[in-house]
C-alpha positions in Angstrom: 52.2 -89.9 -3.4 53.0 -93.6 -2.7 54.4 -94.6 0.5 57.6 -96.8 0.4 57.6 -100.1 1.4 60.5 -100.4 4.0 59.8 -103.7 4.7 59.0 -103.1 7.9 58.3 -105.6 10.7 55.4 -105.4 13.1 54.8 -106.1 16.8 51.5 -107.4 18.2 49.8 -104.9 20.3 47.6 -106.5 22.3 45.0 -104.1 21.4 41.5 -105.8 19.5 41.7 -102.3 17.6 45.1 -102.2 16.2 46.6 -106.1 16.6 49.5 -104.9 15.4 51.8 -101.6 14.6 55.6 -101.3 12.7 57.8 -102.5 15.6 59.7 -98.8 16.3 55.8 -97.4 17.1 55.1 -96.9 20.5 51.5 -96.2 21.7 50.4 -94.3 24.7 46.9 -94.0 26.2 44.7 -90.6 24.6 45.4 -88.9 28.0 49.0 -88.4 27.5 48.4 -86.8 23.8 45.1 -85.1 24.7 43.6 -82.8 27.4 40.1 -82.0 28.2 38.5 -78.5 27.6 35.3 -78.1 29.1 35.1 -74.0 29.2 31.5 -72.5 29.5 30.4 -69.0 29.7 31.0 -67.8 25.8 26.4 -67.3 25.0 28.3 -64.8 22.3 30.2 -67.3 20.4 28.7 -68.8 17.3 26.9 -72.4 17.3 28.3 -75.2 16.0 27.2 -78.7 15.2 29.3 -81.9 14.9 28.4 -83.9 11.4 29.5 -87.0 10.7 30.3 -85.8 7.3 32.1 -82.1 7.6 33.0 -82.1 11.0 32.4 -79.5 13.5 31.3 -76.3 12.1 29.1 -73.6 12.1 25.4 -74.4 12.5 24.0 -72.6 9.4 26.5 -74.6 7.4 24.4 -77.1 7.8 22.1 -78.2 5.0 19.5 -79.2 7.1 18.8 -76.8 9.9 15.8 -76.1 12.3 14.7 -73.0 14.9 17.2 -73.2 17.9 14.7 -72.9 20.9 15.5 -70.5 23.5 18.6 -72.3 25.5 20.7 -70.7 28.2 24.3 -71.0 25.9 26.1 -69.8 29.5 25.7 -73.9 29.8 26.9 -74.4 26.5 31.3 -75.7 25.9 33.8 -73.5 24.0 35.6 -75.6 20.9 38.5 -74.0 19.7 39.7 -74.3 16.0 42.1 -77.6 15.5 39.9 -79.4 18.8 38.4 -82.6 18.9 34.6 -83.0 19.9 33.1 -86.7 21.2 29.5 -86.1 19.7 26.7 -88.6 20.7 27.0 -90.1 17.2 30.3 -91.2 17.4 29.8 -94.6 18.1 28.4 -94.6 14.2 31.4 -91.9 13.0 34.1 -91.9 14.6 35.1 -88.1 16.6 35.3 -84.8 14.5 37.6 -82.3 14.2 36.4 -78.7 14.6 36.8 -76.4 12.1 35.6 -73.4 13.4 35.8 -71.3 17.2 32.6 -71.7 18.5 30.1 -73.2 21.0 28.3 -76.7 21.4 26.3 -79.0 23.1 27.1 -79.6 27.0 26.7 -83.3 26.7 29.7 -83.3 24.5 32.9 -84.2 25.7 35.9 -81.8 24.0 39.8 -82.2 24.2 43.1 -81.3 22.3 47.0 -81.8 22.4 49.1 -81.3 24.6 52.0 -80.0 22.7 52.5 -79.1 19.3 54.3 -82.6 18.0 51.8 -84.2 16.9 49.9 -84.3 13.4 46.7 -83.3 14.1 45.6 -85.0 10.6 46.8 -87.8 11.3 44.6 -88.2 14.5 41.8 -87.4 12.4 42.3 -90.0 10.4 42.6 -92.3 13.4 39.2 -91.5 15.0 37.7 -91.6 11.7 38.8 -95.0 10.9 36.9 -98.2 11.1 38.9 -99.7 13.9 38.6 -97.3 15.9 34.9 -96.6 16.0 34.4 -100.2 16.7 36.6 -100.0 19.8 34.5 -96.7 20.7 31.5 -99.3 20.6 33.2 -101.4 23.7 32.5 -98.0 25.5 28.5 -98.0 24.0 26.7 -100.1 26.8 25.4 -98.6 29.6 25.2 -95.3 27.7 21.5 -94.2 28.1 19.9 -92.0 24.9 21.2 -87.9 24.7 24.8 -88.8 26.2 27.7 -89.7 24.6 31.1 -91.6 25.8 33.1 -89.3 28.5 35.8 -87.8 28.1 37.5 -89.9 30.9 36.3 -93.3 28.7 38.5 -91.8 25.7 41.2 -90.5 28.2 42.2 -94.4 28.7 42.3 -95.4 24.9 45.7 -96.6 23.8 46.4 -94.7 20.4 49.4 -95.7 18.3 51.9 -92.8 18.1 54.1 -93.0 14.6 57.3 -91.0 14.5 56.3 -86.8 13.6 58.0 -87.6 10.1 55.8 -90.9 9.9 53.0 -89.2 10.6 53.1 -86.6 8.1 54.2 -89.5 5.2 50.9 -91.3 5.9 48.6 -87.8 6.0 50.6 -86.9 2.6 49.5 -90.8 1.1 45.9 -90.5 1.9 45.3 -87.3 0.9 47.3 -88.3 -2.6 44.7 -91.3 -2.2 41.6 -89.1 -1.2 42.1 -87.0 -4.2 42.3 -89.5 -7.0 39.2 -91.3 -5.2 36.7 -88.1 -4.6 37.5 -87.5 -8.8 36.0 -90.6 -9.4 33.5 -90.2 -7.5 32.4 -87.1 -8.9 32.9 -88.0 -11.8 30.8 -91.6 -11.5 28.2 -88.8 -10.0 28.0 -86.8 -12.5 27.5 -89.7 -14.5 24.8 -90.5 -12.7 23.3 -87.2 -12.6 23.3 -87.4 -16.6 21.0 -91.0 -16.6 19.0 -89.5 -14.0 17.9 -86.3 -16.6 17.5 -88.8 -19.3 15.4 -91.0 -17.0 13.1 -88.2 -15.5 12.5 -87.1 -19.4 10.5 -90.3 -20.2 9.0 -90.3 -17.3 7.9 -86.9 -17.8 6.5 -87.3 -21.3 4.7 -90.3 -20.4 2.8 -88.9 -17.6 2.1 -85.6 -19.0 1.0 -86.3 -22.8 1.1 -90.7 -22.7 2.2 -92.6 -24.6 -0.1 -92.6 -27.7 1.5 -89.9 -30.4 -1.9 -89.6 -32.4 -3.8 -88.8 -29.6 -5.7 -85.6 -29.7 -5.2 -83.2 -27.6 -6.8 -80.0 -25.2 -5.9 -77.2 -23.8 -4.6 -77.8 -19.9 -6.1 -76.0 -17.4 -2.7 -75.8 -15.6 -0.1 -73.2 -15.9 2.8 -75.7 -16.5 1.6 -77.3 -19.2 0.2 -76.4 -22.7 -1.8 -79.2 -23.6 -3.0 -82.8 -22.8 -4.9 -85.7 -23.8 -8.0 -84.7 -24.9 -9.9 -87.7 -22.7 -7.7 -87.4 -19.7 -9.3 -86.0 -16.1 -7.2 -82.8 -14.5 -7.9 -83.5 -11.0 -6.5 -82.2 -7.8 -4.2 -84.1 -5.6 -7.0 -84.3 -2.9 -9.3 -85.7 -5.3 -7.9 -88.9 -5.9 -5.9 -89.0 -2.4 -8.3 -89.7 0.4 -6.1 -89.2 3.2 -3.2 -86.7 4.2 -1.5 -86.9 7.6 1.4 -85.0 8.5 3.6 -86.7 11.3 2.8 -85.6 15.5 4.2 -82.2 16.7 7.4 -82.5 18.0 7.0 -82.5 21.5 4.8 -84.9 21.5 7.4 -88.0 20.1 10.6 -86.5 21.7 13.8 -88.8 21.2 14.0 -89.5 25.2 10.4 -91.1 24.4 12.5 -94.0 22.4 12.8 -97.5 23.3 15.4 -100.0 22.4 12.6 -102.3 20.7 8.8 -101.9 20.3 6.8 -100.5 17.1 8.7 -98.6 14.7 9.1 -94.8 14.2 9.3 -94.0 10.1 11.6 -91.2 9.5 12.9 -89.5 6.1 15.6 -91.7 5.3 13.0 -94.7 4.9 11.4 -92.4 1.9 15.4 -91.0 0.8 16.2 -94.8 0.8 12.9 -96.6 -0.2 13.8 -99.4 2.5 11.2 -99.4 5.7 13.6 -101.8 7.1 16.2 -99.5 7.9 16.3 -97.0 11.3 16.4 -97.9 14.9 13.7 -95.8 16.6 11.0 -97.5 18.4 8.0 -96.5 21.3 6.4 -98.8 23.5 2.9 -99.5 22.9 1.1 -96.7 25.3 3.0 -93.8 23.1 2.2 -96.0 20.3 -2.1 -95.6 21.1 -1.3 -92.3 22.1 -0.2 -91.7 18.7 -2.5 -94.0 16.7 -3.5 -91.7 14.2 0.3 -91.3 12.8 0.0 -95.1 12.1 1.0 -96.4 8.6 -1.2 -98.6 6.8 -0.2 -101.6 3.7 -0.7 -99.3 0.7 -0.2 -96.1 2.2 2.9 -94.0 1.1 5.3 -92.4 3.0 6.3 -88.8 1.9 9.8 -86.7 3.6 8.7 -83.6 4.5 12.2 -82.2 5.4 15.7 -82.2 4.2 15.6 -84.1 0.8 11.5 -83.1 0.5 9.1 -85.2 -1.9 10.6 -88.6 -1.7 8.3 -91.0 -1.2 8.0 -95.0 -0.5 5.1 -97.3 -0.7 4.1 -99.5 2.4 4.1 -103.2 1.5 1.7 -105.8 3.3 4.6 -107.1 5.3 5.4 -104.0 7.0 6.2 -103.4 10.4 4.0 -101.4 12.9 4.3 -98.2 13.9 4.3 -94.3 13.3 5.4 -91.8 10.9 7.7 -89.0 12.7 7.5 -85.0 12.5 9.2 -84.9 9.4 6.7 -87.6 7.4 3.7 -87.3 5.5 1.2 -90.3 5.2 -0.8 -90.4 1.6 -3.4 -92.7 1.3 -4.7 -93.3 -2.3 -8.1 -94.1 -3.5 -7.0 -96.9 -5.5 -10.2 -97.2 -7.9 -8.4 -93.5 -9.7 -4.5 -94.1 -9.6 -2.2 -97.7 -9.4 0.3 -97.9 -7.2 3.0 -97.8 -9.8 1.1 -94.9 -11.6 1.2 -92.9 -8.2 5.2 -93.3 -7.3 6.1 -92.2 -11.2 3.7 -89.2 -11.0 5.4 -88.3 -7.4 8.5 -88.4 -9.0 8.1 -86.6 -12.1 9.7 -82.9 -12.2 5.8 -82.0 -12.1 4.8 -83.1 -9.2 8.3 -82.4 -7.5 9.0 -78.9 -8.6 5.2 -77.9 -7.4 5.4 -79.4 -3.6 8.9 -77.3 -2.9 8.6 -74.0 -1.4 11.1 -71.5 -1.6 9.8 -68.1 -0.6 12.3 -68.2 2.2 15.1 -68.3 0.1 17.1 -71.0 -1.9 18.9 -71.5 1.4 15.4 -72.6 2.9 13.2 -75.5 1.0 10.3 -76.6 2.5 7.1 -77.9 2.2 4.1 -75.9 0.6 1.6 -75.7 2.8 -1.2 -78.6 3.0 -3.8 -76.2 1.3 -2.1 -75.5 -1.5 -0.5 -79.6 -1.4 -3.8 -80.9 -1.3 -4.4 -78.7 -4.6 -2.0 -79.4 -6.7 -3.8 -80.5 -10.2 -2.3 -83.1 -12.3 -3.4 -84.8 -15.4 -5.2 -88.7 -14.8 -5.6 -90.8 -17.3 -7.8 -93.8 -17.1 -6.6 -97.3 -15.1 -6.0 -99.0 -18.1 -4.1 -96.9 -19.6 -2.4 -96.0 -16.3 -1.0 -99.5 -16.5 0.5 -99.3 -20.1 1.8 -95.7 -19.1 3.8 -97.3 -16.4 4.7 -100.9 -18.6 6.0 -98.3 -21.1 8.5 -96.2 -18.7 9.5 -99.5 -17.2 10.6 -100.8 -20.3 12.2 -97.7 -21.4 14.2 -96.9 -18.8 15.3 -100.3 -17.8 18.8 -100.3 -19.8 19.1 -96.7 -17.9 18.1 -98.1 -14.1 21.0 -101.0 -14.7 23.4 -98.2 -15.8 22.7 -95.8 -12.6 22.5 -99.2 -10.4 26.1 -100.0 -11.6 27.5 -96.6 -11.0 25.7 -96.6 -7.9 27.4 -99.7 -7.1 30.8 -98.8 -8.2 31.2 -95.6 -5.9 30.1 -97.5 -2.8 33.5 -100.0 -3.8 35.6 -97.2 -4.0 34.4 -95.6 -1.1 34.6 -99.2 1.4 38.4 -99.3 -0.4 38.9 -95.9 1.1 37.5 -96.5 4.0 39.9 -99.6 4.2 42.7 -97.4 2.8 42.5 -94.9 5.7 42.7 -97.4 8.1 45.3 -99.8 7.1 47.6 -96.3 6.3 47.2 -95.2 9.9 48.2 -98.7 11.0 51.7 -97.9 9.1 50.7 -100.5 6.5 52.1 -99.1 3.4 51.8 -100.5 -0.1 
């Protein structure tokens, strides 16, 4: 559905966040729309969680999930379907609709309309957008870590507040808009998927039988494979690995441990990403020798242990100090047996990846094998040299296919900043 351009004129607001609306708007602080609920005493209720991504919802809907420790939930806030929950992530999010009855967090703040007049889609579009976040921001200073903004700070927003029939034209538009971009997306990720497949398969056929096609062969000695090169070692993970450290216990690098500045705490989306630039958690330096044996080393690799399990990054000379977290797994490589380059194709090989997952829990469950059985893991070596050659062959071969994934890569974050800049122009009543 397009929206009609009407011409319309606009009105400076005097607003940073929305400079200006169509001149007929009127806007009206959030306290005049919204009203606080802050009800307690429902332990029965189910948990919910506030994610950037889905909203509010159940807990176990969550992908990545851990043991709730015994809380008194007497404490804990009822959300009703259709509410709106301040979470302490939305300075980075914007705030999220729930989705589900339920219970959460007493540090969040929780509200909903007044009256039925309004579109609540449209609203969700408004704390979602760009804009708005960044005037959420204004509200960030002075907040210390494990709060978030009040609900008295949001109470004094001014919101813009379209006609009803405005309203519901500009949800129809970009959910008309939504769908065409989430098929292209999928579609550019299936894509993706596809080059990925073809990309893991040379990787896996160099590293498991090499490159040579004349080479003669023997029978492996492990259960995935039939056979490999006849002058290649089968060694065990801890035999050419000289160090494994798995990150602290939990309570002892808690978030309210956190500084604004200080050495650097390495979590999973440095492996996800491969970027050790990216993150914000630091300790000062007496947690920092507390914790000196969860320091990273140039050379070392960094392994997530949670969530998206198995991705791994390599530490470069110019890194910055600090520590891994709970979630993070330090490998230290005895460089005289595997190259660096040799080590981070072997890691990401179906191989290696499709023996370090365990499952016994249930498909719902992935985690880590245990470190017995990780240290044990037996893989085919060949030597240095032709380590080297191994790796100048994938790198060759799956060049044309890294530019195509980088491209389609590339595309879907365009169409998703034009979305992102859709949504909020479109609440702004800018219509094309």
């Amino acid at each position: 559905m397009e929206m009609i351009n009407r011409n319309i004129k606009y009105k400076k607001t005097g607003f940073d966040w929305m400079p200006k609306v169509p001149e007929h708007w009127i806007f009206k602080r959030a306290k005049a729309l919204f009203q606080e609920r802050s009800s307690k005493g429902f332990p029965n209720e189910p948990l919910l969680a506030a994610s950037q991504k889905q909203g509010v919802v159940l807990k176990e809907m969550l992908e990545q999930r851990s043991m709730e420790a015994i809380q008194n939930f007497e404490s804990f806030k009822l959300v009703e379907k259709d509410d709106f929950v301040i979470s302490l992530r939305s300075f980075e999010g914007g705030i999220e609709l729930a989705y589900f009855r339920g219970i959460i967090s007493p540090v969040y703040s929780i509200f909903y309309f007044r009256d039925d007049t309004y579109n609540r889609d449209y609203f969700k579009y408004v704390f979602k957008s760009r804009m708005f976040i960044q005037e959420l921001n204004v509200y960030k200073k002075g907040i210390r870590d494990g709060q978030s903004i009040s609900y008295s700070e949001f109470a004094n927003i001014y919101l813009p507040v379209p006609p009803k029939n405005e309203q519901d034209e500009i949800v129809l538009y970009i959910k008309a808009q939504e769908e065409k971009i989430n098929l292209f997306i999928q579609k550019k990720q299936r894509f993706i998927e596809l080059l990925k497949e073809q990309r893991q398969n040379v990787i896996m056929q160099a590293v498991i039988k090499g490159i040579d096609n004349n080479v003669k062969l023997k029978p492996s000695k492990n259960e995935l494979l039939d056979y490999v090169p006849l002058h290649w070692k089968e060694m065990r993970l801890k035999n050419f690995i000289n160090e494994f450290i798995r990150g602290p216990f939990g309570s002892a690098l808690k978030v309210e441990f956190f500084t604004e500045e200080g050495f650097k705490v390495y979590e999973q989306k440095n492996a996800i990403k491969k970027n050790l630039e990216i993150g914000h958690a630091f300790i000062d330096v007496y947690k920092l020798e507390e914790l000196k044996r969860f320091k990273i080393k140039a050379r070392d690799f960094l392994m997530s242990c949670s969530g998206s399990i198995g991705k791994i990054v390599f530490v470069s000379k110019d890194f910055k100090e600090g520590i891994i977290n709970q979630a993070m797994l330090i490998m230290r490589p005895d460089y005289s047996q595997i190259t660096e380059d040799y080590f981070e194709l072997l890691f990401e090989s179906d191989f290696i990846q499709s023996k370090i997952i365990d499952n016994s829990l249930g498909s719902a469950m992935l985690n880590l094998v245990g470190m017995n059985i990780f240290r044990s893991i037996k893989c085919p070596l060949p030597p240095i040299e032709e380590q080297k050659q191994i790796v100048s062959h994938i790198k060759s071969e799956t060049a044309t296919i890294d530019t195509a994934i980088a491209k389609a890569e590339r595309e879907i974050e365009l169409i998703k900043e034009y979305k992102e800049a859709m949504v909020s122009e479109a609440v702004m009543g800018k219509r094309k």
